[in-house]
Kinemage of the C-alpha trace (Angstrom):
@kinemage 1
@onewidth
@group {chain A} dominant
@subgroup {mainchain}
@vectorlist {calphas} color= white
{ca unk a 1} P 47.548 -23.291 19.381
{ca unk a 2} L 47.143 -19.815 21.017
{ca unk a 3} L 44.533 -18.970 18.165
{ca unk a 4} L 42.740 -21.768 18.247
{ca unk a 5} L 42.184 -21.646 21.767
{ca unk a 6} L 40.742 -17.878 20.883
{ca unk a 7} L 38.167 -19.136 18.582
{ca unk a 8} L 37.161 -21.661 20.356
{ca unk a 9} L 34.551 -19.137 22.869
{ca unk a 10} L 33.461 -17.295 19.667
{ca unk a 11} L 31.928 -19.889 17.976
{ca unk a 12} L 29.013 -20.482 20.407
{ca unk a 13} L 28.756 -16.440 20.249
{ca unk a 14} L 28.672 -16.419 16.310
{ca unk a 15} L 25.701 -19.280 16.886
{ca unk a 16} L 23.598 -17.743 19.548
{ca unk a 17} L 24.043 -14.640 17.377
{ca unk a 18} L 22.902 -15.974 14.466
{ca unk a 19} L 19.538 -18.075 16.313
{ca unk a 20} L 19.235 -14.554 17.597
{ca unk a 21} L 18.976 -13.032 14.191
{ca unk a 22} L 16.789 -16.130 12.547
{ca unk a 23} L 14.459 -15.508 15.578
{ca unk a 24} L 14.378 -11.516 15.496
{ca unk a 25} L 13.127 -12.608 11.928
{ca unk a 26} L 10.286 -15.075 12.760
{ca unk a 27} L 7.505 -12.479 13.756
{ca unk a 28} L 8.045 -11.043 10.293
{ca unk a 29} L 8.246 -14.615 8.407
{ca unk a 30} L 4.846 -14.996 10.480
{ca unk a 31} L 3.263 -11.661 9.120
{ca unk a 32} L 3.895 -12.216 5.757
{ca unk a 33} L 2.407 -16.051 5.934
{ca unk a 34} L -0.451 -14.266 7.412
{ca unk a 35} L -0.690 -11.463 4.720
{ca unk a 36} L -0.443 -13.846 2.129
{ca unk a 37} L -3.181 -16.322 3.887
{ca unk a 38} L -5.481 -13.522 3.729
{ca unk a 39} L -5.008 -12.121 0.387
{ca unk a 40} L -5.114 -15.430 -1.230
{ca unk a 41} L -7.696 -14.196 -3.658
{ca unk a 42} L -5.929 -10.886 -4.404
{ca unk a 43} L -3.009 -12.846 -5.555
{ca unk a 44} L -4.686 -15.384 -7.657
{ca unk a 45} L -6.057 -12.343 -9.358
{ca unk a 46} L -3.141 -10.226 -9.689
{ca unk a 47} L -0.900 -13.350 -11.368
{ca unk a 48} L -4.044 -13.852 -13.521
{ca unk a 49} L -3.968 -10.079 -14.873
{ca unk a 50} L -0.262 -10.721 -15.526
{ca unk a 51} L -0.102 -13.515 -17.051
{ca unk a 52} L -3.170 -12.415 -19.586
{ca unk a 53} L -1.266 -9.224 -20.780
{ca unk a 54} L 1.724 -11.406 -21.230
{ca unk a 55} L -0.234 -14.133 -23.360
{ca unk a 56} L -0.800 -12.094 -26.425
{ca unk a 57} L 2.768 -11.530 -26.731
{ca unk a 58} L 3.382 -15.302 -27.315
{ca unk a 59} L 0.190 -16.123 -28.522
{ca unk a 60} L -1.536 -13.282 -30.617
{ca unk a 61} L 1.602 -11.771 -32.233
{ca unk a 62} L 2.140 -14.645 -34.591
{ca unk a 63} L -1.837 -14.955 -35.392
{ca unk a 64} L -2.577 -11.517 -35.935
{ca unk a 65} L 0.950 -10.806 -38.388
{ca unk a 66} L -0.277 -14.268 -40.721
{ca unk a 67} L -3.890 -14.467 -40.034
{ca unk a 68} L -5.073 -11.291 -38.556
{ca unk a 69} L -8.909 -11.961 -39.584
{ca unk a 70} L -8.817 -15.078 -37.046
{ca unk a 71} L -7.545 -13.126 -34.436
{ca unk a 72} L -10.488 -10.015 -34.898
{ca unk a 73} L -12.906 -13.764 -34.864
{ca unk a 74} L -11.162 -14.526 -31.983
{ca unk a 75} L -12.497 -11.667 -29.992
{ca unk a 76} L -16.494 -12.470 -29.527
{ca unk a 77} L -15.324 -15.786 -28.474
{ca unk a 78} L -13.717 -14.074 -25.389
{ca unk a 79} L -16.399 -11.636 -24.807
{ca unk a 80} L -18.823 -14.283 -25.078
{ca unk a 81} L -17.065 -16.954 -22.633
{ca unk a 82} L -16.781 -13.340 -19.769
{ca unk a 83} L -20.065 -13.133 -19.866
{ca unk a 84} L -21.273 -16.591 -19.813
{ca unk a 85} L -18.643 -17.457 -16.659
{ca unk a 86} L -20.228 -14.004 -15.191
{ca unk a 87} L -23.523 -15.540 -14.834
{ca unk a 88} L -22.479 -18.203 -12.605
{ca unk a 89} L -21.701 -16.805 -9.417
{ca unk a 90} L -18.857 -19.599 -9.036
{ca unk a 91} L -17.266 -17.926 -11.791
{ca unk a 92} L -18.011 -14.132 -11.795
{ca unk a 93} L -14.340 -12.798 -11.083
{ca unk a 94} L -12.715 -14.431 -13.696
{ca unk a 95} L -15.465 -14.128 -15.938
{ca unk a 96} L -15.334 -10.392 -15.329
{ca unk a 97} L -11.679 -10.623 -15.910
{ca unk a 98} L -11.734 -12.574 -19.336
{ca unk a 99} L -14.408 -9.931 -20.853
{ca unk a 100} L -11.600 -7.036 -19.906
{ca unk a 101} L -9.354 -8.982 -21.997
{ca unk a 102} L -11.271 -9.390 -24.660
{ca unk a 103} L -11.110 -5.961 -24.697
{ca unk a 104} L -7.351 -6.079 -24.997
{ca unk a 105} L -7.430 -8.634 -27.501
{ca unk a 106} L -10.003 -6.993 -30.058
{ca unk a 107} L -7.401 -3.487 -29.856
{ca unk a 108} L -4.475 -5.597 -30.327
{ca unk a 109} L -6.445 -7.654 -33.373
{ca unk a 110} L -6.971 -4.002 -35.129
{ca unk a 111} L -3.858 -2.204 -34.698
{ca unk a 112} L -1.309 -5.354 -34.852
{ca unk a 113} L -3.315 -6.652 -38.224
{ca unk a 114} L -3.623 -3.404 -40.014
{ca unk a 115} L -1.878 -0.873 -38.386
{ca unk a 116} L 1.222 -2.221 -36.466
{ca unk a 117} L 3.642 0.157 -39.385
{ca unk a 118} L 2.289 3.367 -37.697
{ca unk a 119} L 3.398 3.490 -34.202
{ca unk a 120} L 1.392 7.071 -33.825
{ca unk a 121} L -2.444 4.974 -34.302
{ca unk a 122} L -0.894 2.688 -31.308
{ca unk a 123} L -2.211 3.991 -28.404
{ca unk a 124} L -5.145 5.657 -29.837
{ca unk a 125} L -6.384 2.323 -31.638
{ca unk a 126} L -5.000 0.484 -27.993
{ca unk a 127} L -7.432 3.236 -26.273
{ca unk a 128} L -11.068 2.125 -28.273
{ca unk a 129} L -11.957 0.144 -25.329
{ca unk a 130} L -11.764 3.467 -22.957
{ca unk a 131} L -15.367 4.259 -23.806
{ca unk a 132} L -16.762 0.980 -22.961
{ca unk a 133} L -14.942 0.545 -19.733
{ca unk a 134} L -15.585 4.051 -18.299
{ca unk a 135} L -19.846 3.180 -19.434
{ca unk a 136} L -19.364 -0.411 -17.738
{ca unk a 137} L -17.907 1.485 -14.283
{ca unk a 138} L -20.410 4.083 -14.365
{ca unk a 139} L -22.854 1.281 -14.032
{ca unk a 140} L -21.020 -0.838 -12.016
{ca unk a 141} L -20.927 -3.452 -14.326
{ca unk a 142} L -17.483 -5.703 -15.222
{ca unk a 143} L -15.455 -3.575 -12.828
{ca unk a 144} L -12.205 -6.009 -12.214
{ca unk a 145} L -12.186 -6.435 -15.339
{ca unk a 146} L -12.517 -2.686 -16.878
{ca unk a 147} L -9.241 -1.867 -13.916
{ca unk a 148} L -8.138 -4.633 -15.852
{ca unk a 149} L -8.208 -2.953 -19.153
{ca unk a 150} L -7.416 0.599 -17.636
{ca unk a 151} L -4.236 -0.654 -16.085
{ca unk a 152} L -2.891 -2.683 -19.699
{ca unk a 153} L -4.018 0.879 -21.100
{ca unk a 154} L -1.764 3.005 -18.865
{ca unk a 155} L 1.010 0.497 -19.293
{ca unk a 156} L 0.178 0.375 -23.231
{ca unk a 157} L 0.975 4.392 -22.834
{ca unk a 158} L 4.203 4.788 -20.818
{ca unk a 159} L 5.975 2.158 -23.571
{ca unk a 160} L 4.888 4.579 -26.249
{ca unk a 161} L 5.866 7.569 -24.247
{ca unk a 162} L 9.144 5.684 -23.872
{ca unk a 163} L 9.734 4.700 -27.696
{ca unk a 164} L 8.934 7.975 -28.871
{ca unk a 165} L 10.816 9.755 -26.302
{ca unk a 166} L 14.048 8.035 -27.458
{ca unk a 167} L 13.170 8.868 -30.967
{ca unk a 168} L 12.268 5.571 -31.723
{ca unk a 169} L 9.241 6.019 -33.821
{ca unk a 170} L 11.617 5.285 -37.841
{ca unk a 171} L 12.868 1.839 -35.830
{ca unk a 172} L 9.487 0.964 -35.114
{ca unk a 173} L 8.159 1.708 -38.776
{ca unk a 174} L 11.435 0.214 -40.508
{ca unk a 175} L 10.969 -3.400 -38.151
{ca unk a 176} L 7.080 -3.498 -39.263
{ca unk a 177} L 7.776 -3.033 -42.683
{ca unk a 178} L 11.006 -5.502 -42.701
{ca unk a 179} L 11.307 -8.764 -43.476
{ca unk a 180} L 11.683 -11.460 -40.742
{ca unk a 181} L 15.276 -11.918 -42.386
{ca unk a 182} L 16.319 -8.452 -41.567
{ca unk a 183} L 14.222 -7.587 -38.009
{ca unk a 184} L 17.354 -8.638 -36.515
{ca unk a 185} L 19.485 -5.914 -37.824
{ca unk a 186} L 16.933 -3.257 -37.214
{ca unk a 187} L 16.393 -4.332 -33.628
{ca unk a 188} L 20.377 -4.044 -33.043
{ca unk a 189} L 20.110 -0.327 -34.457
{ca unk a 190} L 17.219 0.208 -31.738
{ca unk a 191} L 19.380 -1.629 -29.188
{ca unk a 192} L 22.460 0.879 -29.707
{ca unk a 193} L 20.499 3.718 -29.662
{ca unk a 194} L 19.217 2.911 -25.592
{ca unk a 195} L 23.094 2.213 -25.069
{ca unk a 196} L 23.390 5.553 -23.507
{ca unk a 197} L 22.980 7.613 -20.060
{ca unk a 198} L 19.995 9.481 -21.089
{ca unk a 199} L 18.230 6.097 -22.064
{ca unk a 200} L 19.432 4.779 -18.867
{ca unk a 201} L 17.920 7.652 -16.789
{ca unk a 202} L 14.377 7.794 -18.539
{ca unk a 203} L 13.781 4.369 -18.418
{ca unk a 204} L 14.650 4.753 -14.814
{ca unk a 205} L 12.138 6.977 -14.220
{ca unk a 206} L 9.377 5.000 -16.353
{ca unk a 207} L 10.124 2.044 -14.495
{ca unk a 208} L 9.775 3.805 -11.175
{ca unk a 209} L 6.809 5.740 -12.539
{ca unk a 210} L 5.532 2.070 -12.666
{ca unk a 211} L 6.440 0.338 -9.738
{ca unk a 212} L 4.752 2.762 -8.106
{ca unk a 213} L 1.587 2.981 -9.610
{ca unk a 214} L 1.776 -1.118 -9.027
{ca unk a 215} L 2.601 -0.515 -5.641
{ca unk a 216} L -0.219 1.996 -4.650
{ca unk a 217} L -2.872 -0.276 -6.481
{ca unk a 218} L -1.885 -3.867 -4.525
{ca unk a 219} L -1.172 -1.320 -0.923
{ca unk a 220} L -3.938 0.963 -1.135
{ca unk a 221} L -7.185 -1.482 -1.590
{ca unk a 222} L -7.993 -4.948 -1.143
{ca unk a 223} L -10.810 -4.902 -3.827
{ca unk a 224} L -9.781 -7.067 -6.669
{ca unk a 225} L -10.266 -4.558 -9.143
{ca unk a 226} L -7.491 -2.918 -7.972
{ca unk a 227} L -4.945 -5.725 -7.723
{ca unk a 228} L -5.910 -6.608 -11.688
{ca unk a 229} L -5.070 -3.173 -12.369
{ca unk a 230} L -1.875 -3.616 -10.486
{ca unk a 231} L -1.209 -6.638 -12.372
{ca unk a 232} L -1.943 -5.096 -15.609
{ca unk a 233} L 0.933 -2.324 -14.484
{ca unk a 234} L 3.183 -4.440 -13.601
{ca unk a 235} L 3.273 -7.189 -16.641
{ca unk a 236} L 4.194 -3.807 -18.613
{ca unk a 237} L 7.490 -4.236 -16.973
{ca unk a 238} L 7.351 -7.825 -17.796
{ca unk a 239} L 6.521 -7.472 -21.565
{ca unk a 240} L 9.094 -4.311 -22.120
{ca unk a 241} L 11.589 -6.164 -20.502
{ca unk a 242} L 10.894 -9.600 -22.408
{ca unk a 243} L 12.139 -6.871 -26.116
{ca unk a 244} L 14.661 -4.843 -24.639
{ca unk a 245} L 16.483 -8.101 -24.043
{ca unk a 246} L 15.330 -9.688 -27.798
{ca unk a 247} L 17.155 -6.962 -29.133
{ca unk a 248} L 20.092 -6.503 -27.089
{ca unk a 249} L 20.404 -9.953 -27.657
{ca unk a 250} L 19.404 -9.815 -31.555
């Protein structure tokens, strides 16, 4: 009886301490509606640039491993549809966007249909594009969409640094070369070999490396160029994640 008559006076304390916190917390629920009001643009942009480095996983893998000649056809269809939405003023961003995929998608058509075996031609093959984007931002043409590219790049390099840091380079070669029957196995050999501190620590410091980079592009600048190179960072995470778990789960 005694203890329940000693609650009783600290449950209207627990409650006014707890409106207390909910409205210490309202100012910054407030902020953030506000932030995101006013970068509504910047964050249609940055889930576009993630979602399009995420779409050839799904969608160009299986294309360019059966049919990789459709996929290279595939490419002036995307260039072509950038610069026709460019010319419409309605439509210039994402216009500007698509052409810095297309971009993406011709590198991934070349090395992916003829070259996927040698994991050393990745990133310079991924990296043919770097001339035409530094030419279109020297004349300030396409610039969301060159970021674009640039960021997908710089992602497209810390995986490779990653892979051939852990000595992954014969995995990569063996699961190319495999049959679909036996990718499994060979992707459980990768998996074991990450099973360790070492692996643990690097990717650590990749993924910070990242998150970073991700973070000074969206905090730094409001231009959209920025926040599609941000995007572009940050699906890296994304896509690297999406096969570390394939083949822990393989």
């Amino acid at each position: 009886m005694l203890t329940m008559i000693n609650l009783i006076p600290s449950i209207p304390l627990s409650l006014s301490y707890s409106f207390g916190s909910i409205k210490g917390l309202l100012p910054y629920s407030a902020l953030i509606q506000g932030w995101m009001a006013r970068s509504g643009r910047q964050l249609k942009v940055f889930a576009a640039a993630l979602g399009l480095v995420i779409l050839p996983v799904f969608l160009q893998a299986p294309l360019v491993r059966y049919f990789p000649w459709v996929s290279l056809a595939i490419t002036p269809l995307w260039l072509i549809l950038g610069v026709w939405l460019m010319r419409r003023p309605k439509w210039h961003l994402w216009g500007d966007l698509i052409v810095g995929f297309g971009w993406i998608w011709l590198t991934g058509s070349l090395y992916w249909g003829w070259f996927r075996w040698e994991p050393v031609m990745h990133l310079p093959i991924e990296a043919l594009g770097l001339p035409i984007a530094l030419v279109c931002l020297r004349q300030g043409w396409g610039r969301v969409g060159s970021y674009f590219f640039l960021g997908s790049l710089l992602g497209t390099a810390v995986t490779d640094l990653y892979i051939n840091w852990m000595h992954l380079f014969p995995s990569w070669r063996q699961l190319m070369l495999t049959s679909p029957d036996l990718a499994p196995l060979v992707l459980r050999t990768a998996s074991a070999a990450l099973e360790s501190d070492v692996a643990a620590c690097r990717a650590i410091v990749l993924v910070v490396f990242l998150l970073v980079a991700t973070a000074i592009a969206l905090t730094t600048s409001r231009q959209l160029a920025w926040w599609a190179f941000g995007g572009a960072v940050f699906s890296t995470l994304v896509v690297d994640g999406l096969f570390f778990l394939t083949a822990a789960l393989a």
